[in-house]
N, C-alpha and C positions, 0 to 999 in steps of 0.2 A: 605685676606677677604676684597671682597669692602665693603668702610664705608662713602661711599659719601653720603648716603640718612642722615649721620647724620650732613653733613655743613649747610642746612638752620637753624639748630638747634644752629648751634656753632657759625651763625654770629647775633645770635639773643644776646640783651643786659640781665642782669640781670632779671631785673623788667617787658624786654617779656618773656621770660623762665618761670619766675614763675606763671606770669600773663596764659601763655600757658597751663601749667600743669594745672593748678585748673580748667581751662574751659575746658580740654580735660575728667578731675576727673567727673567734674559736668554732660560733655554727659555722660559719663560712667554708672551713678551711676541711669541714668534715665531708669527705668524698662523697659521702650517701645521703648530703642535701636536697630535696626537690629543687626544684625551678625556683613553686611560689616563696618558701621562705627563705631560698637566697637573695629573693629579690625585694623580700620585707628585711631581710638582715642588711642590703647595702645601703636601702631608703633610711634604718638607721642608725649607720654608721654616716653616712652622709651628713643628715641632722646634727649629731655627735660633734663629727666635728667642725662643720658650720658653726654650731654653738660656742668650741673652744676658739675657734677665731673671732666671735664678736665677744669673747672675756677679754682674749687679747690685744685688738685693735679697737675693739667699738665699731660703730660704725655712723655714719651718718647725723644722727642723733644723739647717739650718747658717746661718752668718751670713757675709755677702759678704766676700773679702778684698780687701784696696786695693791689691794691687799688679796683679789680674787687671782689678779694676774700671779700674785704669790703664790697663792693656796692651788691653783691649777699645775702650771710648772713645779712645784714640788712634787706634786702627786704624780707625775707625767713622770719625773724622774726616779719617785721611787719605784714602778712598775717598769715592766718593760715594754711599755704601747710604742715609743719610738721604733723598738727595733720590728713587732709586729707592725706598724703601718705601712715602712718600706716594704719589709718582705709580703706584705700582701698588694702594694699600689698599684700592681696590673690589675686587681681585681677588681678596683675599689669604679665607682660613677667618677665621670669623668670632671664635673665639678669638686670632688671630693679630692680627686688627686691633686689639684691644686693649691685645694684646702693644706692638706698635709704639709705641703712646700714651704705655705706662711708658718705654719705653725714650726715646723724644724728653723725657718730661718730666723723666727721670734727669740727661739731659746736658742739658737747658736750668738745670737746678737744680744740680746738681752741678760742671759745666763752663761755667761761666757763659760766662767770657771768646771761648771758643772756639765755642759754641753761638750766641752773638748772631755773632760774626764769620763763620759758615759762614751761615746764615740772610740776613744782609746781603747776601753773596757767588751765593745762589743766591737769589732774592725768586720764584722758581716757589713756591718753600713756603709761602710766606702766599696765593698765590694760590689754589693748591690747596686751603689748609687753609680761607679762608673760602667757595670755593665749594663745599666740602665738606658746606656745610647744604642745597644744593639736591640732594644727590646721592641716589637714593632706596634706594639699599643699605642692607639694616638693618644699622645701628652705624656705617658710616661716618662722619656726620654728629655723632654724640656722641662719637664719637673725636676725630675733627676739633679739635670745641669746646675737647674737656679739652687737646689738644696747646696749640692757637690763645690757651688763656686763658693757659697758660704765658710765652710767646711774649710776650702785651701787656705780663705783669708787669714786661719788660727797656725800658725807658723809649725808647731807641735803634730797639727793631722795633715797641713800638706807634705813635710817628712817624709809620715808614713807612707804617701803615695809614690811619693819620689822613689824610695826605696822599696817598694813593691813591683810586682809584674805590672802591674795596674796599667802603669805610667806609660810604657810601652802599645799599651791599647789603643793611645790616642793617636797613633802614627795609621792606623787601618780608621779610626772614626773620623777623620777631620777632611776622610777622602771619601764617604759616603754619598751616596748618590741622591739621596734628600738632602735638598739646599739645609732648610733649616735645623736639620739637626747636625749634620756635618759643621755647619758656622757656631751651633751650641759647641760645639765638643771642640772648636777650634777657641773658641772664647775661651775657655776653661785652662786649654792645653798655653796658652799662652798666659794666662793667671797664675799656673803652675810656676813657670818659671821665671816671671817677672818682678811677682808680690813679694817679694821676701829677696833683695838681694842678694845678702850675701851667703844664706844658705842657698840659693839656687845656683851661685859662680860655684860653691863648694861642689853641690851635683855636678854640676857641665863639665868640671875640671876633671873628678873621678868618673865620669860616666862618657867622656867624651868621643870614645869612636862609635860607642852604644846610639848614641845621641846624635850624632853629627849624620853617621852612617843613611837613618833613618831620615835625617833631617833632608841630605840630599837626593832622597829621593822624593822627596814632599817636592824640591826644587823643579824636578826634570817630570813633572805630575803633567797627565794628557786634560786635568780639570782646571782651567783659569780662574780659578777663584779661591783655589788651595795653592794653586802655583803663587799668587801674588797676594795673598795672607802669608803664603811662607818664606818668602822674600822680605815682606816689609817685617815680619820677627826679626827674622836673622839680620838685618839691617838694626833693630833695636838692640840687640842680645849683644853686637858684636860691640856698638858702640858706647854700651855700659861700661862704664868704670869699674866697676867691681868685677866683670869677666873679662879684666885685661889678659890672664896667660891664655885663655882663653882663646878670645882675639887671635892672639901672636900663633898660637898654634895652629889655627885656621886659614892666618890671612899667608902662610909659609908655607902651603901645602897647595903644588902646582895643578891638581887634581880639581880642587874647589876655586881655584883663577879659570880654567877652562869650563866647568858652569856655569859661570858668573858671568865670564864673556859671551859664551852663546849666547845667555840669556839676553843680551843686550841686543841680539838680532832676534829676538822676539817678534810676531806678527802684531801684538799688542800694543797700545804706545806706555800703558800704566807700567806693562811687566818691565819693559824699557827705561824706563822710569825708575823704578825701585831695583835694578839689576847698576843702574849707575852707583846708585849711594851704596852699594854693597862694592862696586868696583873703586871705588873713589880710596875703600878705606886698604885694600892691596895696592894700589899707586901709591898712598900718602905714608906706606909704612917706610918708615927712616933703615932699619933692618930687615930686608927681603932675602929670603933663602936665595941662595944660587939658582934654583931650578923655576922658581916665578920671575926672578929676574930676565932669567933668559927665555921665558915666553913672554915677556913685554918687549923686550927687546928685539926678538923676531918678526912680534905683530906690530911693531913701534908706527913705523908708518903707516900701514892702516889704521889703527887706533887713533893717529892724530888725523886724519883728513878723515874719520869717522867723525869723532868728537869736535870738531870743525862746524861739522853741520846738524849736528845733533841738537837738537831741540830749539830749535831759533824762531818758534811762533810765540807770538804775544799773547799774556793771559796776565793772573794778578804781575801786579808791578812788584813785590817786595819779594815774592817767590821766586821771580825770572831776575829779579837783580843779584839775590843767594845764590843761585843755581848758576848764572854767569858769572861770579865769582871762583865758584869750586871747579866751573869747567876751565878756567883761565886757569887755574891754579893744576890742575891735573896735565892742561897742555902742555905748561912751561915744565912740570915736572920731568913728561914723555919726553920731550924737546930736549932737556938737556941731559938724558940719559945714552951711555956712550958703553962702546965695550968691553972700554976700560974697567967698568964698574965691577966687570964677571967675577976678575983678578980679584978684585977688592972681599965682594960678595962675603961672608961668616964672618970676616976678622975686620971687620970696621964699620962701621951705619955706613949706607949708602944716603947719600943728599938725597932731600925731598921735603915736601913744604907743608905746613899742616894742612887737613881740612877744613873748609868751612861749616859752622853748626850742624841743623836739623835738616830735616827730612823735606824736600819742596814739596805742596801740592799741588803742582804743577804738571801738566801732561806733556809729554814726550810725543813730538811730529814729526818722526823722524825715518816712519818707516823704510824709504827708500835706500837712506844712508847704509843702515843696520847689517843691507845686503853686502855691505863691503868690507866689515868684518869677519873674519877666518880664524878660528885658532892654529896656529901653526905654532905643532910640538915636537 
């Protein structure tokens, strides 16, 4: 491919580069542009920032030097091209928007200090970068993601989102009917609250019926693929140590045992599958509200000649040997739970036996069984 229209571009210094882009942005953005010079203005803006990418990375042949990658990111930061490139990247060629993405995630990763502190200063950019999944321009939206997931990893701007409407947005993106941006904006949503733990148990703690509320309906989702991304979260989230009250408050709540169980009569074998390790951790709780207790207790018998026959096909050996473990281990629990326990229920731990580890990835062949579980409340 010839790429010679982009050397006037690469022998231009920093501070013309960027100086370039903003007054190519600025014809751009003027509503009484022809055709033809908006379309000499994106050719070079494109250039532009093609060129700020090979200061920044090099490429192929040459390797970046640090005193240019200096002189450009400074001058990047003293203007404000960052926040004009978002708010123009619907506009932008479609090479070019991707271009942007390296470059924001250069200086989020490279210039830390100064990158979370321009971001704080300008908060248009987390606005734009999350409402960037509704935006129906092809790439925008997976530009967006790869900038936005940068962004969460700085503990200080994922916060901000936290404690924004924002945050709330990913509960209608993660159920989008394009696969791959629905899995961007689920990648993300799950960044949010993973990456930072104990500012994130602090969120789920204070936001939690905001949060859970949301969450269960991501669970009872008619889309298999948000339904069982949002299962194997909530199976992470729960089993974190640092969202123990968390946990306790979830796994006590007879509401969220009755989800959980249906899902276990899943047509699926995955959803099946990751509906266990979510049931596994309401069996193994030592302290059960009265009111969960008393729907295991109901379902006791089916539950056990469910979980009897639940998943008894062969695949890795170390997965199925885990997985036969925690179901031995949830039997004898079910098995020795008695009426007596109702009595008990607030004012004492109810007996019960730990969990075993991780998550199997192991498939569930169980579907016939499934049929024979019922919540009865």
């Amino acid at each position: 491919m010839n790429m010679d229209w982009l050397l006037p571009s690469r022998n231009k210094s920093p501070p013309e580069l960027v100086k370039s882009t903003q007054n190519n942005i600025k014809q751009l953005e003027d509503k009484k542009i022809d055709p033809k010079t908006a379309k000499k203005c994106l050719e070079k803006i494109s250039a532009n920032l093609n060129a700020m990418k090979f200061m920044l990375y090099g490429d192929g042949d040459q390797e970046p030097k640090a005193d240019i990658i200096k002189k450009l990111t400074d001058e990047i930061f003293k203007t404000d091209v960052l926040l004009e490139l978002i708010q123009n990247l619907h506009s932008f060629e479609f090479e070019a928007r991707k271009d942007v993405a390296q470059i924001y995630n250069f200086v989020l990763r490279q210039r830390k200090e100064l990158a979370v502190e321009y971001v704080r200063n300008h908060s248009d950019i987390l606005r734009i970068l999350v409402n960037g999944y509704s935006d129906p321009t092809p790439g925008v939206a997976l530009n967006c993601g790869s900038i936005l997931r940068e962004v969460i990893r700085h503990k200080e701007l994922n916060e901000l989102i936290l404690a924004s409407p924002l945050f709330e947005k990913f509960f209608q993106y993660v159920q989008l009917s394009t696969f791959d941006v629905a899995s961007d904006a689920f990648f993300s949503f799950k960044l949010m609250l993973t990456k930072h733990k104990t500012q994130c148990a602090k969120f789920l703690d204070a936001h939690y019926e905001q949060v859970f509320t949301n969450f269960n309906i991501l669970l009872e989702s008619k889309n298999y693929v948000t339904k069982r991304q949002s299962l194997k979260l909530l199976g992470e989230l729960l089993l974190n140590r640092s969202n123990f009250n968390v946990m306790m408050r979830y796994i006590n709540d007879p509401n969220n045992l009755k989800i959980v169980m249906n899902l276990l009569r899943a047509n699926t074998k995955d959803i099946q599958l990751e509906a266990f390790h979510v049931f596994k951790i309401f069996v193994a709780n030592p302290k059960k509200s009265r009111s969960v207790l008393d729907i295991l207790l109901r379902n006791r018998g089916k539950l056990i000649e469910f979980l009897k026959k639940f998943h008894n096909s062969k695949g890795d050996k170390d997965a199925d040997e885990q997985f036969a473990d925690e179901k031995n281990i949830l039997l004898k629990t079910l098995e020795d739970m008695d009426e007596r326990l109702l009595a008990e229920a607030g004012s004492a731990p109810i007996a019960a036996a730990p969990v075993a580890g991780a998550v199997s990835s192991a498939v569930a062949d169980n579907e016939d069984a499934a049929e024979g579980v019922a919540v009865s409340s």
